[in-house]
C-alpha positions in Angstrom: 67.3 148.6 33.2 69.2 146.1 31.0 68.7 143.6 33.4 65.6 143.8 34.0 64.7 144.2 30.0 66.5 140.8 29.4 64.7 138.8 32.3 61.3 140.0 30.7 62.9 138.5 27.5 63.9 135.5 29.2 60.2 134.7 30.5 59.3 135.3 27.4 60.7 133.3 25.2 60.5 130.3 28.4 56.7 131.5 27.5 56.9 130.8 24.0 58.6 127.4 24.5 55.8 126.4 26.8 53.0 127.2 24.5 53.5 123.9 22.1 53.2 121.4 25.7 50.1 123.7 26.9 48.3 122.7 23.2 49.3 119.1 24.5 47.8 119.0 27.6 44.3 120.7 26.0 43.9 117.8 23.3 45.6 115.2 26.0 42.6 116.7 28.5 40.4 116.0 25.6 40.8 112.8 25.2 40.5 112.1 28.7 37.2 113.4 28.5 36.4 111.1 25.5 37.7 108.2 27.6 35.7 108.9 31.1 32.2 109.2 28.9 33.4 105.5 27.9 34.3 104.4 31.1 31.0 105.7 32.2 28.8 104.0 29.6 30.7 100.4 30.1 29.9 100.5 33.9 26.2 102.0 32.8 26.3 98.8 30.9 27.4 96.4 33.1 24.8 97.5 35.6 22.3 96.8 33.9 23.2 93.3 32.9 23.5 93.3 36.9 19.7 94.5 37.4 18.5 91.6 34.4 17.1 88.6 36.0 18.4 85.4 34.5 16.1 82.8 36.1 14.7 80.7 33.7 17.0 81.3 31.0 18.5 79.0 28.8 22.1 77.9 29.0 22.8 80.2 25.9 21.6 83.3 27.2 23.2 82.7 30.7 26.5 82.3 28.7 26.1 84.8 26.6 25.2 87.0 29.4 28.6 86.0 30.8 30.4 86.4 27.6 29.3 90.2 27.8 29.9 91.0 31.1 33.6 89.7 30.7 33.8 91.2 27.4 32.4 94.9 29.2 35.1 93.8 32.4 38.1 93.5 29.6 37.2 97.4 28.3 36.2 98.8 31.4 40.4 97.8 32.1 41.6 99.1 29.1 40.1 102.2 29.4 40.7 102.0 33.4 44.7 102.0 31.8 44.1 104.5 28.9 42.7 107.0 31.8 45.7 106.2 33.9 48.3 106.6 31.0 46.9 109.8 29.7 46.6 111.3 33.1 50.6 110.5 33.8 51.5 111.7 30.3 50.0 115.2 31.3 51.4 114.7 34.4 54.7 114.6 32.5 53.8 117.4 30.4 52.8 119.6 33.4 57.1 118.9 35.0 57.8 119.6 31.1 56.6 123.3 31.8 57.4 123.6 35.1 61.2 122.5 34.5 60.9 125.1 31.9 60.6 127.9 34.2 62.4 126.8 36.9 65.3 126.3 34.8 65.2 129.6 33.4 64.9 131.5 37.0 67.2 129.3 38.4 69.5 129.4 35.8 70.0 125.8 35.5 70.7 123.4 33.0 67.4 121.3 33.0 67.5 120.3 29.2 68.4 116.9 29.7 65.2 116.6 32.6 63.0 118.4 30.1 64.0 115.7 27.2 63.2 113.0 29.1 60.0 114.2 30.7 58.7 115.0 27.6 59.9 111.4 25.8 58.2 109.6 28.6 55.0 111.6 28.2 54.6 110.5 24.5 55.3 107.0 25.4 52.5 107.4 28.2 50.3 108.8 25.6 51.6 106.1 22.8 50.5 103.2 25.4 47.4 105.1 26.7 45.9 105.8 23.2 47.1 102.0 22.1 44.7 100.7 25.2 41.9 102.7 24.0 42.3 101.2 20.6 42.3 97.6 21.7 39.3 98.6 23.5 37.8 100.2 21.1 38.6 96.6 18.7 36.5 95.0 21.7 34.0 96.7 21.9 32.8 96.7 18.1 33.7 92.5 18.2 30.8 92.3 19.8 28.7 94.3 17.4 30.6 92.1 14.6 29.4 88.9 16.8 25.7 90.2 16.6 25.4 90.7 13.1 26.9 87.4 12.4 24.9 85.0 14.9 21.8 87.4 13.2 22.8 87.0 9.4 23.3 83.2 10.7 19.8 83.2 12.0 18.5 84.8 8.9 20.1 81.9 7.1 18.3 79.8 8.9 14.9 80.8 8.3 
């Protein structure tokens, strides 16, 4: 009876421990989300540059055409890498639970495993949300670029 009443208190506690890296993996699952939806919208994007006809146009537009397609390419990576880091870092997080248990059960040491899973995840997630804030940077350059070639045209006039 003793036994058993301290292996229910040993889950338990593996339980609470476990709690804090579930929280991660929601707002890390999150942010995945938020990252697809861009993904989604830059390939949107480029395929409709794809669909636009540019015969006829001047040398500007063709090369500012090509100047947006390249710029859409360079996010559609970084978030490609932001998806990719942030899928690895709960990844991580998921062996960060698992070890958990299985170290408990077992009665194994894992702490050392668990450290460094857990390390590695937050420099997955460090690099991941660093790539979606360099894409981020690109993408509103080229809203910067607009309103200055159109304040410069407004000049102009």
């Amino acid at each position: 009876m003793i036994e058993l009443q301290h292996q229910i208190t040993s889950v338990a506690q593996v339980i609470q421990l476990a709690v804090a890296p579930v929280f991660l993996l929601a707002g890390v699952g999150s942010t995945l989300a938020v990252l697809t939806n861009r993904l989604a919208r830059i390939i949107d994007r480029f395929h409709a540059l794809e669909t636009v006809s540019l015969e006829g146009a001047s040398p500007a537009e063709r090369a500012k055409d090509l100047a947006t397609r390249i710029s859409l390419s360079r996010r559609a990576k970084l978030i490609h890498w932001a998806i990719t880091l942030c899928t690895i870092c709960n990844l991580l997080v998921c062996l960060v639970v698992a070890s958990l248990f299985i170290g408990s059960e077992l009665r194994i040491d894992l702490s050392s495993t668990i450290a460094s899973f857990f390390i590695a995840a937050m420099f997955c997630l460090i690099a991941g949300l660093a790539c979606f804030l360099r894409e981020i940077a690109l993408g509103t350059s080229v809203i910067e670029g607009l309103y200055s070639s159109t304040a410069e045209t407004k000049a102009k006039l």
